[in-house]
C-alpha positions in Angstrom: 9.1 -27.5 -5.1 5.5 -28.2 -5.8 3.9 -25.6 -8.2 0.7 -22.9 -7.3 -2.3 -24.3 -9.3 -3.0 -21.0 -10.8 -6.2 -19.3 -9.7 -9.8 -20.1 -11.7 -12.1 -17.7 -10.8 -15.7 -18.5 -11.7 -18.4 -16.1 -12.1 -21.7 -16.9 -9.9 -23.6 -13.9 -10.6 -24.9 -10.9 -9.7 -25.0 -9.6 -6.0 -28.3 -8.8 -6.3 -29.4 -12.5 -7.6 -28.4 -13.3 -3.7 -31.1 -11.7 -0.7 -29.7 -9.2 1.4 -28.8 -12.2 4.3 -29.3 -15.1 2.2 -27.3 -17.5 0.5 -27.1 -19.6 -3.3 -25.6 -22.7 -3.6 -23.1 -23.9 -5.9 -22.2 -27.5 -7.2 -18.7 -28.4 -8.5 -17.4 -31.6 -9.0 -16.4 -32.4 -5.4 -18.7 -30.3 -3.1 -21.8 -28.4 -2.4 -20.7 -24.4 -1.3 -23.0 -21.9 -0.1 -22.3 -17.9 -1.2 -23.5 -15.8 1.6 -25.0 -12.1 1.7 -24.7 -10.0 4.4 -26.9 -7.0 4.8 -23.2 -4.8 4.0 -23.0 -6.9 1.0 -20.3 -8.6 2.1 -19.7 -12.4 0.4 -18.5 -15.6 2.0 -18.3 -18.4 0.9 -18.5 -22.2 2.9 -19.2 -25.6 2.2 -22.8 -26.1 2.6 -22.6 -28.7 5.4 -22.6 -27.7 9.2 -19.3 -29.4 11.2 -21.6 -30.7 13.7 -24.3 -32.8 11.5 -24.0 -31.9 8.0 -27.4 -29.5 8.2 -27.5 -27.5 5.0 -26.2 -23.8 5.9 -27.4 -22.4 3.2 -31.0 -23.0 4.8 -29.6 -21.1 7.9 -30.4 -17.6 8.9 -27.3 -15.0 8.1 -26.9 -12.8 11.1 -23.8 -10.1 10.9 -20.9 -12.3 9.8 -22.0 -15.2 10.9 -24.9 -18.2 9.9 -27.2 -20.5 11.9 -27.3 -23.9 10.9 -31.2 -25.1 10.4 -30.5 -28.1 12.5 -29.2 -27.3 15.8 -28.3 -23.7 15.9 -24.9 -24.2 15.5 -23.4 -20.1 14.8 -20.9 -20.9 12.6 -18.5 -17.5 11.7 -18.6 -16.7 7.6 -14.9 -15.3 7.7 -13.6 -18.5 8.2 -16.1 -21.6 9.2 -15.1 -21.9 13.0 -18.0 -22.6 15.1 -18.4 -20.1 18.1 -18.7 -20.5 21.9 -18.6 -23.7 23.2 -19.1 -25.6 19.4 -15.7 -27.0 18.3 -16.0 -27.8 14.7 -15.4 -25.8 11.1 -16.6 -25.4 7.9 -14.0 -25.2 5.1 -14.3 -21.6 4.1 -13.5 -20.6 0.1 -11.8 -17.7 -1.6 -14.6 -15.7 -3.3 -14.5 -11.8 -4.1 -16.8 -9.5 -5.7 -15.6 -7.0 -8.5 -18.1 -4.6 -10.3 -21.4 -6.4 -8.4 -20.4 -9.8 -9.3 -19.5 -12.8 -7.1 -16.4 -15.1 -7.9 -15.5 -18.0 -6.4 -11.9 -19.5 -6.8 -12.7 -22.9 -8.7 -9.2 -23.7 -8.3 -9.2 -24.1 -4.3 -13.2 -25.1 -4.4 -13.1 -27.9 -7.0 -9.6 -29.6 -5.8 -10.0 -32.2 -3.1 
């Protein structure tokens, strides 16, 4: 039985270094992932590239619990990186929480393949 890599959890920063419905980007050796604000400071986090054509959502405009991609105004939802209404497509989505005002994000899901 294959063993649970044990979760990483890497500190992006502060809350507040993110806009109230705004987004940073974070590198790590395999991807691009955007951290997303929502005005209730909630966080989520996606790979920064729309399903449809790869358009950066972290350029995209946070609206509830969801993003627009830049591109072609995909609505993509920030739970979990399905595209809405009649878009078929998802962006991976990434375990990140936020404890005492400050984001992690699981390195151990978002730097594995």
């Amino acid at each position: 039985m294959p063993q649970k890599t044990a979760d990483f959890w890497f500190d992006v920063g502060s809350l507040q270094e993110i806009p109230v419905r705004g987004s940073r980007r974070v590198k790590t050796p395999r991807r691009e992932i955007a951290i997303f604000r929502t005005a209730n400071d909630e966080v989520f986090a996606l790979e920064n590239r729309c399903p449809h054509k790869g358009g950066p959502l972290s350029d995209g405009i946070v609206h509830g619990r969801k993003v627009t991609c830049p591109l072609h105004n995909w609505i993509i939802n920030l739970d979990d990186g399905e595209a809405t209404g009649a878009d078929k497509g998802c962006a991976r989505s990434f375990p990140v929480k936020l404890e005492n005002g400050r984001i992690y994000l699981d390195m151990s899901v978002a730097a594995a393949p």
